[in-house]
N, C-alpha and C positions, 0 to 999 in steps of 0.2 A: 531244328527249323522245320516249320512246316510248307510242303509243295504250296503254289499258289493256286486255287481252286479255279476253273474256267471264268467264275462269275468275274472271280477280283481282277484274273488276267485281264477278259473285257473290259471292265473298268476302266482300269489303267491305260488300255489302251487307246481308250475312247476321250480319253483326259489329253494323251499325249496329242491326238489326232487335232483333238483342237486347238493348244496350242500348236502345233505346228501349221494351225490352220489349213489342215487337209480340207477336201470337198470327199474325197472316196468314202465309202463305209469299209471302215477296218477293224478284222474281227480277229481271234486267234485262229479262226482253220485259213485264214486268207494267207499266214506264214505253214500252210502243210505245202499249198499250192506253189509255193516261192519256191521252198526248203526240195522239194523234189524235179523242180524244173532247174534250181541251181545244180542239185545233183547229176543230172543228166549233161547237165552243158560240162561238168568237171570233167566228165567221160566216165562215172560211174555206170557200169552194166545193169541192164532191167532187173536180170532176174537177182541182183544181189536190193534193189531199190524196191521190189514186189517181195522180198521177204523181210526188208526192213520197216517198211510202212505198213505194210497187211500180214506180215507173216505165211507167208502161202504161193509160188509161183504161178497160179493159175488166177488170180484175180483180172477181171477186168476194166478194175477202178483206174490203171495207171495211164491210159488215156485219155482218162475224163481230168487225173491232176496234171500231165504233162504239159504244158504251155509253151511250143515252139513255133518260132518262128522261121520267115524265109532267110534271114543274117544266121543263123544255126546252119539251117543246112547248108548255106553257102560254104561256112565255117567247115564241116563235116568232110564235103567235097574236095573243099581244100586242101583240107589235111593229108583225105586218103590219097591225093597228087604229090606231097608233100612241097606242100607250099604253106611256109610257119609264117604263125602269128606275125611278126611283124613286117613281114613280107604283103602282107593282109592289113595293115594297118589295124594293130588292134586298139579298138575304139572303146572296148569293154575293162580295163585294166582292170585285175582283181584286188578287190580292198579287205586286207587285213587285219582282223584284231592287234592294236600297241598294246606291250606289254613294260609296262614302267621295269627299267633297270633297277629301279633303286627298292621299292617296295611290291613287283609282281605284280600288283593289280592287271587287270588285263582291260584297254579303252578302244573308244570308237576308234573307227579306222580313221577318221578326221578327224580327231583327237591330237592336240598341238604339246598340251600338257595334262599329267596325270590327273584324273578325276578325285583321287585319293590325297596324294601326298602335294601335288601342284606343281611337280619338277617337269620342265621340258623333255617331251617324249623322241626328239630330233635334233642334230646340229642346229636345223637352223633356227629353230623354236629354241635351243638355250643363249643362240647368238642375241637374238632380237629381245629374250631376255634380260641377258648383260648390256646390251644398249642401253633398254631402258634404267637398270639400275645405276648405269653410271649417269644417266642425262637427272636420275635424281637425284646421285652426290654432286652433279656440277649446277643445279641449280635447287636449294636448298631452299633458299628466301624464297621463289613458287610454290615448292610442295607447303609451306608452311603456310603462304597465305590460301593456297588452295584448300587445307585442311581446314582452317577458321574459319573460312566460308562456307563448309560443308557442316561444320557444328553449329554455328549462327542458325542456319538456314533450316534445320531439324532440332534448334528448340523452340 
């Protein structure tokens, strides 16, 4: 496999943007900016983030990519009181890559069902699952005519 070159990244990016119907310009250094101010909020230390992005403790780019805010510090302040998160109402909950059970892939964190194999990545996404499949064996004569109609209608 080959790495995907900045251009193609931009691309791709610029494709998703618009569907998703962004207005922002989104570029790949706009996720260096994210990727190190998420860092900081997880409570990783400068100087291990100044040798990971620049390679060098003495840089004084990590200013220019840090993006906090006053809910940070507040957070910060907090903490060093020790007053936890949900004490704090935490409002930020962290979102997780799903990892399908059954074949690994690894999905969005909003991800209900696998990208790959299509199995529900949650109880309650297999429940609503199994709903539906049973509301299809208990009504048959629907999907059937819903199907004829969907062939009819695309030839």
């Amino acid at each position: 496999k080959v790495p995907l070159s900045y251009g193609t990244a931009s691309m791709q990016l610029k494709r998703i943007a618009a569907r998703a119907k962004l207005t922002k310009h989104v570029t790949p250094h706009l996720f260096r900016h994210s990727r190190i101010t998420h860092l900081i909020r997880e409570g990783v230390s400068e100087s291990v983030i100044k040798l990971m992005m620049w390679g060098n403790l003495t840089t004084d780019m990590f200013q220019t990519y840090a993006h906090l805010t006053g809910n940070d510090i507040d957070k910060e302040i907090l903490s060093t009181y020790g007053i936890s998160a949900e004490q704090q109402g935490n409002a930020h909950a962290r979102l997780e890559p799903r990892q399908c059970e059954h074949c690994k892939t690894i999905n969005s964190p909003i991800s209900k069902f696998c990208s790959l194999c299509g199995r529900p990545l949650d109880d309650q996404a297999a429940e609503s699952f199994e709903d539906v499949k049973q509301w299809f064996m208990d009504h048959p004569e629907e999907v059937r005519q819903f199907f004829e109609m969907r062939v009819k209608k695309n030839s």
